[in-house]
One Martini backbone bead per residue (centre of mass of N, CA, C, O) as a GRO file, in nm:
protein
  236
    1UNK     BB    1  -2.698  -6.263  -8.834
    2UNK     BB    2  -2.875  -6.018  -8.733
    3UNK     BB    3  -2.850  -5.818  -8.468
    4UNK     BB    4  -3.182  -5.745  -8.435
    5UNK     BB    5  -3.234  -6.102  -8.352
    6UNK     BB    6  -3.142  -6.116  -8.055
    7UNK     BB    7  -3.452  -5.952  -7.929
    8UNK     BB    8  -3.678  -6.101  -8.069
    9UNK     BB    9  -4.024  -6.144  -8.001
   10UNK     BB   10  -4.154  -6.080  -8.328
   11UNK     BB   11  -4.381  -6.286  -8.530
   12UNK     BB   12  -4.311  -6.063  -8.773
   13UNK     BB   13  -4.004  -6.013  -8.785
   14UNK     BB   14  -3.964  -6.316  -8.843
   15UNK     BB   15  -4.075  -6.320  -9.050
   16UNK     BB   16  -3.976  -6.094  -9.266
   17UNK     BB   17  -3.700  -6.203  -9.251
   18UNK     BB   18  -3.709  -6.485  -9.372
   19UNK     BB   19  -3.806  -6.335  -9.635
   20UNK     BB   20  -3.560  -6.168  -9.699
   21UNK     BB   21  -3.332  -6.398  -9.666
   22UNK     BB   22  -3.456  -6.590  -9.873
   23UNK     BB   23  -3.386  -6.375 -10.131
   24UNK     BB   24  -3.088  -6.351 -10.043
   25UNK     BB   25  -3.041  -6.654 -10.102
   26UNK     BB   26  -3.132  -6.697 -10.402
   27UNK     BB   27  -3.154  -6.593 -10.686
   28UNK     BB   28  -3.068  -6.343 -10.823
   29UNK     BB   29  -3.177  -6.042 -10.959
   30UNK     BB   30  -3.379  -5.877 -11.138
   31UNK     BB   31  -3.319  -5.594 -11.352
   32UNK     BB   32  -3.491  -5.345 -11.456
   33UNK     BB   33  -3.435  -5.156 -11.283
   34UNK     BB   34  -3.155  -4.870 -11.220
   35UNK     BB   35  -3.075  -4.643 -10.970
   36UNK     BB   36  -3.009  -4.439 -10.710
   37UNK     BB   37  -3.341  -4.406 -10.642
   38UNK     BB   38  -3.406  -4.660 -10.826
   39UNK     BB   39  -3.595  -5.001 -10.774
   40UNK     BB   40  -3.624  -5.260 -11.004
   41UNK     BB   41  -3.762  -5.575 -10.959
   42UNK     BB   42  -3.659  -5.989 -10.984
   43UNK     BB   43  -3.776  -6.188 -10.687
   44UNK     BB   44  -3.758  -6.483 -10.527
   45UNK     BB   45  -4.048  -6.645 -10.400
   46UNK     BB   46  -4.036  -6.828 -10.094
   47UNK     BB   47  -4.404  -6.756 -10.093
   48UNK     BB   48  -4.588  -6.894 -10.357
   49UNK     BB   49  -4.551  -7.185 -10.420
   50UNK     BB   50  -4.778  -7.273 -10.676
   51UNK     BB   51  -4.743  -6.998 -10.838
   52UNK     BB   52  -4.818  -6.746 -11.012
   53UNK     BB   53  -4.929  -6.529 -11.231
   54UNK     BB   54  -4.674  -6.564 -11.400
   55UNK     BB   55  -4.690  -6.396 -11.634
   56UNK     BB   56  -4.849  -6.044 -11.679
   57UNK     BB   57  -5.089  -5.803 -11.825
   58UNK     BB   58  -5.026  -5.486 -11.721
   59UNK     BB   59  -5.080  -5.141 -11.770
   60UNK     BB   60  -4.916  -4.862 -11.697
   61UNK     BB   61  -5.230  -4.707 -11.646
   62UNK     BB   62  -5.283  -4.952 -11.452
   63UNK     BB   63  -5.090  -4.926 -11.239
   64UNK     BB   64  -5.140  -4.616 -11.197
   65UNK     BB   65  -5.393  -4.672 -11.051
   66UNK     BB   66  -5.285  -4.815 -10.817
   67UNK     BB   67  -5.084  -4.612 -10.692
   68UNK     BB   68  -5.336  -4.417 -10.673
   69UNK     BB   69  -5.486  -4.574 -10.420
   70UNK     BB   70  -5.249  -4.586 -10.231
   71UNK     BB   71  -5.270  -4.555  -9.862
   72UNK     BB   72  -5.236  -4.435  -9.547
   73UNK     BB   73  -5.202  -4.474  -9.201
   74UNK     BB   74  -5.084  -4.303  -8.895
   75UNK     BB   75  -4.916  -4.499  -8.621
   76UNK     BB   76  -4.934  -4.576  -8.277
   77UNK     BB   77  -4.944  -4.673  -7.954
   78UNK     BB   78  -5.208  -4.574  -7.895
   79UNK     BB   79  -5.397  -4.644  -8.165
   80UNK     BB   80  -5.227  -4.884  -8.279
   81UNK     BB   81  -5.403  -5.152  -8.449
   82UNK     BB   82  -5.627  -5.044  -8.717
   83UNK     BB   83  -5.833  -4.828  -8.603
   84UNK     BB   84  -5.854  -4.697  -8.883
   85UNK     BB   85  -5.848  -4.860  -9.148
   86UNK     BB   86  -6.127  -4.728  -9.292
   87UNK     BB   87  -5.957  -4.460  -9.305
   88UNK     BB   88  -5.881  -4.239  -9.525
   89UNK     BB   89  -5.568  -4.089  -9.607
   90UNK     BB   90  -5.243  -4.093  -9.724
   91UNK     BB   91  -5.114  -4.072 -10.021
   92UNK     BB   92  -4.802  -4.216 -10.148
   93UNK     BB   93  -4.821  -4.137 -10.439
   94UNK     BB   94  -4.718  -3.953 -10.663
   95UNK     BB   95  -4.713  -3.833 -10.997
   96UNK     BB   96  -4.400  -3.882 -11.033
   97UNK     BB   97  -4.419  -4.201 -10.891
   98UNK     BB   98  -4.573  -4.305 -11.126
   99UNK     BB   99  -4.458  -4.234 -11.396
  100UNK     BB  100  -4.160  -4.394 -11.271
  101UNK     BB  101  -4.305  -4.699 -11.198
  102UNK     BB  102  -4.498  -4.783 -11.385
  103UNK     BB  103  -4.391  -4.891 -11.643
  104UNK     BB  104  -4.149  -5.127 -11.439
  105UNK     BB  105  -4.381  -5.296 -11.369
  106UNK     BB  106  -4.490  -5.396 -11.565
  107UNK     BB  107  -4.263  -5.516 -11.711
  108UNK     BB  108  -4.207  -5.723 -11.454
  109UNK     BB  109  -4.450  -5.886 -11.484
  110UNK     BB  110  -4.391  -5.974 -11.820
  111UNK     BB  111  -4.123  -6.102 -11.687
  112UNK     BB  112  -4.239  -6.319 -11.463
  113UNK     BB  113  -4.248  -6.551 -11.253
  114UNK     BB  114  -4.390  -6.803 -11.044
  115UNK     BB  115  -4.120  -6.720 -10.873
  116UNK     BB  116  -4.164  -6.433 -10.847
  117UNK     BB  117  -4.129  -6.095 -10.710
  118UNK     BB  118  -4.202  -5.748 -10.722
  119UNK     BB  119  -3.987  -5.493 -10.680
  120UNK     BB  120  -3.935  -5.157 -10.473
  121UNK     BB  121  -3.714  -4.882 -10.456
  122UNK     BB  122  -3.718  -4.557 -10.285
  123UNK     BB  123  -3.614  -4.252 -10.295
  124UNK     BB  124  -3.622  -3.948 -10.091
  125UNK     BB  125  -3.642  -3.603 -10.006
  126UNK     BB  126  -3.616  -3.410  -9.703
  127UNK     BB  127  -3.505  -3.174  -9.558
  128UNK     BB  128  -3.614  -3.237  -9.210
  129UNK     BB  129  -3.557  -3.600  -9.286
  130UNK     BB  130  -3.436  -3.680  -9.511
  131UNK     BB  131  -3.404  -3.989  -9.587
  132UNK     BB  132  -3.626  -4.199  -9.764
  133UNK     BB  133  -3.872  -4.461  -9.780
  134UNK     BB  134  -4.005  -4.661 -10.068
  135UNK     BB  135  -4.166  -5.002 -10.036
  136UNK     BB  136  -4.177  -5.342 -10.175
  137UNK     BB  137  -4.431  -5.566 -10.344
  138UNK     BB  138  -4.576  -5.760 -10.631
  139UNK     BB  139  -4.836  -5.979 -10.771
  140UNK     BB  140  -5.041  -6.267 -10.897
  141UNK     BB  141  -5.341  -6.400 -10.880
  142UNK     BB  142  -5.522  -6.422 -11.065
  143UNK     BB  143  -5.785  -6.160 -11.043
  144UNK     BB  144  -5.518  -6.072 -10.825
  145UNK     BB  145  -5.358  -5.822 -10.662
  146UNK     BB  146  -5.036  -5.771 -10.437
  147UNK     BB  147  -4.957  -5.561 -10.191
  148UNK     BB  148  -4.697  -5.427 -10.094
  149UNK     BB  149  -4.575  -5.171  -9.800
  150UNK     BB  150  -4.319  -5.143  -9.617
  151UNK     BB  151  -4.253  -4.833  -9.725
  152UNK     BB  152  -4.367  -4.483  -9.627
  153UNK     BB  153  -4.179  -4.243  -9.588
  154UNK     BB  154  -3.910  -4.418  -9.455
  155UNK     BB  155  -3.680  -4.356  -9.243
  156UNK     BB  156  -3.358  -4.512  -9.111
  157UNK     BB  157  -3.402  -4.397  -8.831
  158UNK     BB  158  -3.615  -4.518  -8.717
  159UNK     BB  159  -3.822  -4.675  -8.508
  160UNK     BB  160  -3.816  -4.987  -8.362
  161UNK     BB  161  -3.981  -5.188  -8.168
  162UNK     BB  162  -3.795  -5.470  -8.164
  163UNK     BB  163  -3.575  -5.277  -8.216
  164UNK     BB  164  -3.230  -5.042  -8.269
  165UNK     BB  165  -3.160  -5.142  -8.565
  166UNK     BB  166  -2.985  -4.987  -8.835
  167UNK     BB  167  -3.131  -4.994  -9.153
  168UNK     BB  168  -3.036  -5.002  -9.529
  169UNK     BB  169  -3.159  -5.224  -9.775
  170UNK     BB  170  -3.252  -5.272 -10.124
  171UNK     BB  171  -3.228  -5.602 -10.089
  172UNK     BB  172  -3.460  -5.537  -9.879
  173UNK     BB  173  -3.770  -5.427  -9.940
  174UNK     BB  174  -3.981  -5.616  -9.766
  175UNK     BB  175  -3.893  -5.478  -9.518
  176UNK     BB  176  -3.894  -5.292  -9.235
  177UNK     BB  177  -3.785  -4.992  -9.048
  178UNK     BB  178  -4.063  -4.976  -8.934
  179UNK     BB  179  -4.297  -5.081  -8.707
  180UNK     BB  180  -4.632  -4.979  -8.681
  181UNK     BB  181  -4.667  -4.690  -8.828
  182UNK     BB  182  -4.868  -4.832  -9.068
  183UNK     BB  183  -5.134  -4.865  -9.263
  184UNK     BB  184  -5.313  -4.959  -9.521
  185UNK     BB  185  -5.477  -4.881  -9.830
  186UNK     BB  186  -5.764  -4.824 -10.051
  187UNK     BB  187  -5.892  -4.729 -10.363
  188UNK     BB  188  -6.148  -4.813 -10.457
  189UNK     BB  189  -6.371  -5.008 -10.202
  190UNK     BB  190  -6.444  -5.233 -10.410
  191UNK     BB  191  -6.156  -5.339 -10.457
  192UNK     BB  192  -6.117  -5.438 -10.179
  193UNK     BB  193  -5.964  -5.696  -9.984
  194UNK     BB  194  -5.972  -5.806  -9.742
  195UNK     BB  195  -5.807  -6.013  -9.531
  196UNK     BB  196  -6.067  -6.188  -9.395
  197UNK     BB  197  -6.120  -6.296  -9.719
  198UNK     BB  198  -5.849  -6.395  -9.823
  199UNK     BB  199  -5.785  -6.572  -9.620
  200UNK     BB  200  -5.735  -6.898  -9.752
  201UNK     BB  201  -5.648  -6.821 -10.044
  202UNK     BB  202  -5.523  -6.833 -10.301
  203UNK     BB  203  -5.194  -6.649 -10.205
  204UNK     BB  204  -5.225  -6.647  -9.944
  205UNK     BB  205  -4.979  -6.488  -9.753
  206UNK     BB  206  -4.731  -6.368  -9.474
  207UNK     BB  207  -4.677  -6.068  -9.531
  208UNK     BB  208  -4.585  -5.976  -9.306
  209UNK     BB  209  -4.764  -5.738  -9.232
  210UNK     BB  210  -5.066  -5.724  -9.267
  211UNK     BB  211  -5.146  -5.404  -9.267
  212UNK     BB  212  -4.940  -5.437  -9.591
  213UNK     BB  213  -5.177  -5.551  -9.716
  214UNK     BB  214  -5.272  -5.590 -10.041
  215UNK     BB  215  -5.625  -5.687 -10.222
  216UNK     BB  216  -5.686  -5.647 -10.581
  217UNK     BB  217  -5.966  -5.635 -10.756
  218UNK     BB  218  -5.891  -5.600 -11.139
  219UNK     BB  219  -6.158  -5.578 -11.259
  220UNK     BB  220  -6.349  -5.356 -11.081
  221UNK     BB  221  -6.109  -5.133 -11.129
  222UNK     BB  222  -6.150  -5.160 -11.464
  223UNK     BB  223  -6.456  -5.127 -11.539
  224UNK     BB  224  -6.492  -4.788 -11.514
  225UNK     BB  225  -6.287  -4.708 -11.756
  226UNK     BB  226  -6.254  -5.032 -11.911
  227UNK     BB  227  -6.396  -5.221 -12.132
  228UNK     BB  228  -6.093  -5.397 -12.176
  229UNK     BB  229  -5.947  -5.566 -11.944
  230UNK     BB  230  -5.691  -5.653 -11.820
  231UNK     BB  231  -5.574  -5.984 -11.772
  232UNK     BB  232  -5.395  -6.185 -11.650
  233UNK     BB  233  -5.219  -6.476 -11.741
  234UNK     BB  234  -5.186  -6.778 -11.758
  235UNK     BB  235  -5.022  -7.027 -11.615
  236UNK     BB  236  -4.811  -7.234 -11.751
   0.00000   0.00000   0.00000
């Protein structure tokens, strides 16, 4: 057991840890894509339960729609937990990594399985705070998709207040690098599904910390636009 669980106090922590040991001890992952700076996976997911929706088909540019939406809010000790959290921040995703992860998402949907979790992880550099990581991972539950953003922009030497120990490993994207540091949220907000509405409703279950939890519903997102909008395949 890594050594940052010596000292843990926080029920968040522990809930993260599970999960990702969970998926680190579960059947292989599959690699949809992988290189140095990037990586797409299908990760056994040990919160599934009754099982995704999935296989799904979400198309590439319904994808880039969603990674275009999503924003956080950089939050600290004294703002607390989501003071903020109903004003818009700073976006996510670049144009261009939105182009490069948009392709191998829809990809990983359409071939997971109902106890799949698509997870993705990415590097970037900043000349000032060095290697960074974004990452996360993505489900289908009938039509809402669950977007987890466990780290964003989140050098590997951040400070965790739960703990001081430092990794950086992409075989758990689900994982923060530190808690706290920012909440999440969605654009346009009226596809966005607060969690105090989906908590108790199938496919909700407590992905790491809540504040880093989307829950988007994709007929609405997809409605201003698409004529006739993919929903997720039925499962099997």
């Amino acid at each position: 057991m890594m050594t940052c669980l010596r000292n843990s106090n926080s029920i968040l922590l522990i809930i993260a840890t599970v999960l990702a040991v969970g998926c680190a001890t579960g059947p292989t992952p599959i690699v949809i894509y992988e290189d140095a700076q990037t990586s797409v996976w299908l990760k056994f997911d040990p919160e599934s339960a009754s099982g995704h929706s999935h296989p799904a088909s979400i198309a590439p540019e319904q994808i880039a729609k969603v990674l275009h939406g999503v924003w956080v809010v950089h939050r600290n000790v004294v703002t607390g937990f989501g003071l903020f959290s109903d004003h818009e921040g700073a976006p996510v995703f670049s144009l261009g990594l939105i182009a490069r992860l948009a392709p191998y998402l829809s990809e990983a949907l359409k071939k997971a399985s109902p106890k799949d979790i698509v997870t993705f992880y990415v590097v970037t550099g900043d000349p000032n705070l060095g290697k960074l990581v974004t990452s996360g991972g993505l489900f289908v539950r009938q039509d809402r998709l669950f977007f987890i953003l466990a780290n964003a922009h989140t050098s590997p030497s951040s400070v965790n207040y739960e703990s001081t120990y430092e990794f950086d490993d992409r075989n758990q994207p689900l994982l923060p690098l530190a808690h706290f540091k920012f909440t999440v949220g969605f654009s346009p907000k009226e596809a966005w599904i607060r969690n105090a509405k989906a908590k108790g409703t199938e496919g909700y279950e407590r992905y790491l910390d809540e504040s880093k939890l989307l829950v988007i519903d994709l007929p609405r997102l997809f409605a201003k636009t698409d004529p006739s909008p993919a929903v997720p395949s039925s499962r099997p």
